[in-house]
C-alpha positions in Angstrom: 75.7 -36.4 259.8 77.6 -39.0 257.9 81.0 -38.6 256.5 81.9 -39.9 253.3 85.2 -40.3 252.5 86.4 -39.9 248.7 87.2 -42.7 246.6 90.8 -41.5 246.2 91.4 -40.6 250.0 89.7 -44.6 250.7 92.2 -46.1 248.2 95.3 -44.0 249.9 94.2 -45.3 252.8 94.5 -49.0 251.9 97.6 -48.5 249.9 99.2 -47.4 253.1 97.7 -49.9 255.2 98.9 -52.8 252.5 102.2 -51.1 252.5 102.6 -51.2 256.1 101.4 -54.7 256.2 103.6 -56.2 253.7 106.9 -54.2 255.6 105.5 -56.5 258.9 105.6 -59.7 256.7 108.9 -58.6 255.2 110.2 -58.2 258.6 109.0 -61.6 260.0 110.6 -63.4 257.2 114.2 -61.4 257.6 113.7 -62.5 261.5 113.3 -66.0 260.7 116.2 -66.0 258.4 118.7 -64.1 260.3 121.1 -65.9 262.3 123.5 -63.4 262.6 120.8 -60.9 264.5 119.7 -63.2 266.2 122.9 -64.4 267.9 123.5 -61.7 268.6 120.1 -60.9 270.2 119.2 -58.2 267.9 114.9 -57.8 267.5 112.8 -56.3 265.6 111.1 -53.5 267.1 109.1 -51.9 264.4 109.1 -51.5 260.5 107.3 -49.9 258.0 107.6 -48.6 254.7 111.3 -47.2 254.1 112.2 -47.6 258.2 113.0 -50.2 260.8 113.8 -50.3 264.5 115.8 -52.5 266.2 116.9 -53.1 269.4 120.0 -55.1 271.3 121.0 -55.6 274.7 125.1 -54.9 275.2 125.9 -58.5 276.7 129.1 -59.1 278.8 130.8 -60.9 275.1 130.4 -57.8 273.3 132.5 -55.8 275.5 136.4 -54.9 274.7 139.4 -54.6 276.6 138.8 -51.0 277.6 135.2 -52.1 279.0 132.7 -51.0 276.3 130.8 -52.4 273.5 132.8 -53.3 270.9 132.2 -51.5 267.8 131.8 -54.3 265.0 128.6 -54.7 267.4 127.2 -51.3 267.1 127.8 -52.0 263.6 126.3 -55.5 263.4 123.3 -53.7 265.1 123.3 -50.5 262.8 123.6 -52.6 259.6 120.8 -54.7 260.3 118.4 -51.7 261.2 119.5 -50.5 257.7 119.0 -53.5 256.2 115.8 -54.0 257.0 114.6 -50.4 256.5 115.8 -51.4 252.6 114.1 -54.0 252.5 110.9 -52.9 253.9 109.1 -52.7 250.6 110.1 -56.6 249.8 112.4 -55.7 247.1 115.9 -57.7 247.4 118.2 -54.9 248.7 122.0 -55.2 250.1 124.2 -52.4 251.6 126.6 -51.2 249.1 128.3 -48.8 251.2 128.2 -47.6 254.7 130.1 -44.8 256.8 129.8 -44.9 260.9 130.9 -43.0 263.4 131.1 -43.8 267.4 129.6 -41.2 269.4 129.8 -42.4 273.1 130.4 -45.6 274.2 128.0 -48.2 275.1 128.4 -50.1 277.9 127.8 -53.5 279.4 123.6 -53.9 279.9 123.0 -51.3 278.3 119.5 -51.8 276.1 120.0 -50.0 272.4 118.1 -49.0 269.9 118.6 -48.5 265.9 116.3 -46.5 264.3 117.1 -46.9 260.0 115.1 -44.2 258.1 115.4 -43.8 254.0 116.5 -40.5 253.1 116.5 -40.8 248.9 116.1 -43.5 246.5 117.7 -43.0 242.6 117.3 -45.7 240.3 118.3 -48.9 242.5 120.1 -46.5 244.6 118.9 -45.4 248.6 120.4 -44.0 251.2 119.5 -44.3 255.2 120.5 -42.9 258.3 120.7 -44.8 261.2 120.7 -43.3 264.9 121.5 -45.9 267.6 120.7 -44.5 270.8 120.2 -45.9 275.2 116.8 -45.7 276.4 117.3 -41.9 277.4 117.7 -40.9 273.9 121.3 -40.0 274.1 123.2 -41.0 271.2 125.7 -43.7 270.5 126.3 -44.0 267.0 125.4 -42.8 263.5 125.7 -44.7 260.0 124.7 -43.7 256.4 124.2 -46.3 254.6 124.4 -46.8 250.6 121.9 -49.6 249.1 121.5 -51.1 245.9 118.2 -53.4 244.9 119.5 -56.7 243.3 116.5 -58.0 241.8 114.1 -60.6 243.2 111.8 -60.2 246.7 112.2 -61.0 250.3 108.7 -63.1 250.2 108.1 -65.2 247.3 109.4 -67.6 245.2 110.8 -65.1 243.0 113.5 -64.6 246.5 117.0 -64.6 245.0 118.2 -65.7 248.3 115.5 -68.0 249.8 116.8 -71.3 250.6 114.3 -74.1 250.0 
């Protein structure tokens, strides 16, 4: 028995797949460009459609004067998670807006992860939620993020911000 599968079912198929492949070339080229991630060793663990991961190793600099990651980190690392979760679908998107709150500290070594998920778009409007968490799952911090298109794409020459 063969199956067929129906023209519509086929073409949701490669829409996905095109989707998911343009959110990998989207997330190459934010790599290449971001100097702040990576000094401070943030990578890019996945991405996709509306989502990102990231991940970032607490390094002996990033730690305060009560012996824990310092918190602009967590935020450097949640931000960028966010960011690239907006961006995903290569249209020129900035955080407007974000809210975070510490959950446990994060400590020296410590390998972490920021998982960015979109929760609702509105006009040039979306909001994510970002969960940083240790390798066990446990949870070290939360943002919601506000983002606004601006107009232009990530790949192309139509890139507001591309430098040439």
């Amino acid at each position: 028995m063969t199956l067929v599968t129906p023209p519509g079912e086929a073409a949701l198929d490669d829409a996905v797949l095109a989707a998911e492949d343009l959110a990998q070339r989207v997330g190459s080229a934010l790599m290449e460009r971001d100097r702040v991630g990576r000094s401070l060793g943030i990578a890019l663990a996945g991405i996709g459609p509306g989502w990102a991961s990231m991940e970032m190793t607490v390094r002996d600099d990033m730690i305060n004067g009560h012996d824990i990651c310092h918190g602009a980190y967590l935020f450097a690392l949640a931000d960028t998670a966010c960011a690239y979760a907006g961006n995903s679908r290569n249209i020129n998107t900035l955080s407007q807006g974000v809210s975070l709150a510490f959950v446990a500290p994060a400590l020296k070594g410590e390998r972490l992860s920021a998982e960015a998920r979109e929760c609702v778009t509105a006009g040039r409007s979306s909001y994510y939620d970002v969960c940083i968490t240790r390798p066990n799952g446990d949870v070290v911090a939360i943002l919601r993020g506000h983002c606004r298109t601006v107009g232009g794409a990530v790949l192309g020459a139509e890139d507001a911000f591309a430098k040439t």
